[in-house]
N, C-alpha and C positions, 0 to 999 in steps of 0.2 A: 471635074473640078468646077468649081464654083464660081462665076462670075469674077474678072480684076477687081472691079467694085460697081458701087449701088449707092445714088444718093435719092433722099428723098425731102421734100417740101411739103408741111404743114401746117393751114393758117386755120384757128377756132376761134369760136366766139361763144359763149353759152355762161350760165348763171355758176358762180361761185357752187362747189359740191358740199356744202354742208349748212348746218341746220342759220348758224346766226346771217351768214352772207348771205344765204336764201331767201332770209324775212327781210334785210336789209337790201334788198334786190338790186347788189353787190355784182358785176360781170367781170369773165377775165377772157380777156384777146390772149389769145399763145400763139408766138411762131414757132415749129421746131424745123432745123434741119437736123438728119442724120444720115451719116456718111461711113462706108463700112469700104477698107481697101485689103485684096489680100494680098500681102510681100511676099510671101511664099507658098510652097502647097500646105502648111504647115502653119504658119502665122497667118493672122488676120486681125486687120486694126481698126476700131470704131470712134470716129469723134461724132460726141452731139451739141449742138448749141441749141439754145432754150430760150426764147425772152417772154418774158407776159407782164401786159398792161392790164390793172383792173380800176373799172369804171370808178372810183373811190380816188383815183391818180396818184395809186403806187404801181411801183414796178420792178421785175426781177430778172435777171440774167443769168444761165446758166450754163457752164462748158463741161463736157464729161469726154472723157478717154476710156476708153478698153481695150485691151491684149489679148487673145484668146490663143492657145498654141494645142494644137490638136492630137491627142496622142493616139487615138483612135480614131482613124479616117476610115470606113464601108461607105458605098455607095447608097445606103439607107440608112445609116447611124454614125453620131459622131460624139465624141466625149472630148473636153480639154478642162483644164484648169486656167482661169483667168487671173486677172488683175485688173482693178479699176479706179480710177479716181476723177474726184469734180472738183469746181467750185464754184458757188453763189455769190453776186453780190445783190442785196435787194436793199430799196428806198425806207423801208421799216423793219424793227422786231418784233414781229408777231409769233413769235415760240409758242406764247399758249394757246394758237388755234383762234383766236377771236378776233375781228369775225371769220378770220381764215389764215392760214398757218404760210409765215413767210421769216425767212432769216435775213438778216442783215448781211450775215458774212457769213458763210459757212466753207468751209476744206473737209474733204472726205478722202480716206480710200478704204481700199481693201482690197481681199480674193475669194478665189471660189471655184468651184465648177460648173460647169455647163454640158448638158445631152441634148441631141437635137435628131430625134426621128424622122425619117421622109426624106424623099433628093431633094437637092436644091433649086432644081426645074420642076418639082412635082407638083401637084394641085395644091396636093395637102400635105402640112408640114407640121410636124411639133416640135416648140423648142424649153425648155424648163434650166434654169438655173438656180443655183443657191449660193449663197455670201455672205462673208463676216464684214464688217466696214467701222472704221475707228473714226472718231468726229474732231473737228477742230474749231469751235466757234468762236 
């Protein structure tokens, strides 16, 4: 069985990923935590929190949730169907990407499945998901 849970802390610093931010030499600081608890042998629940300052002095915040319920537990492979949902609140609307892609308000959710090859103790592990997600801006 997998870990009760796992959190982890992530602090970056590095140039806007695209073309206008880049000439405009544009930075974004991101904090993430993410935190994964498993309730049962069966359920496991992720919350992530997001914030990122960009040199430009806007800023965005972000909370995400996810379910995962596992219907297929092996000791090398695992299958469940999820459920997920967020929400943004950021300092501007930048929808059209210029010079880099930020919401104001954003609410999401959706589902999906998830496969996940490898133990959970292993070196090496694969995990691959897919999702439908409905938007609310």
């Amino acid at each position: 069985m997998a870990p009760k849970k796992f959190n982890a802390f992530e602090l970056e610093h590095y140039p806007v990923q695209n073309g206008p931010g880049h000439v405009m030499e544009i930075y974004r600081t991101c904090f993430t935590n993410y935190n994964e608890f498993v309730l049962s042998k069966r359920l496991k629940q992720i919350v992530s929190l997001e914030g990122n300052y960009y040199s430009d002095f806007e800023k965005d915040a972000t909370v995400v949730g996810r379910t995962e319920f596992f219907v297929i537990q092996k000791p090398l492979f695992k299958f469940s169907p999820l459920a997920e949902g967020g929400y943004t609140l950021g300092s501007v609307n930048r929808r059209n990407g210029y010079p880099y892609w930020m919401a104001d308000s954003r609410l999401y959710g959706g589902g999906g499945l998830a496969l996940q090859w490898g133990a959970d103790t292993g070196k090496a592990r694969f995990n691959v998901d897919t999702s439908f997600f409905g938007e609310i801006d």
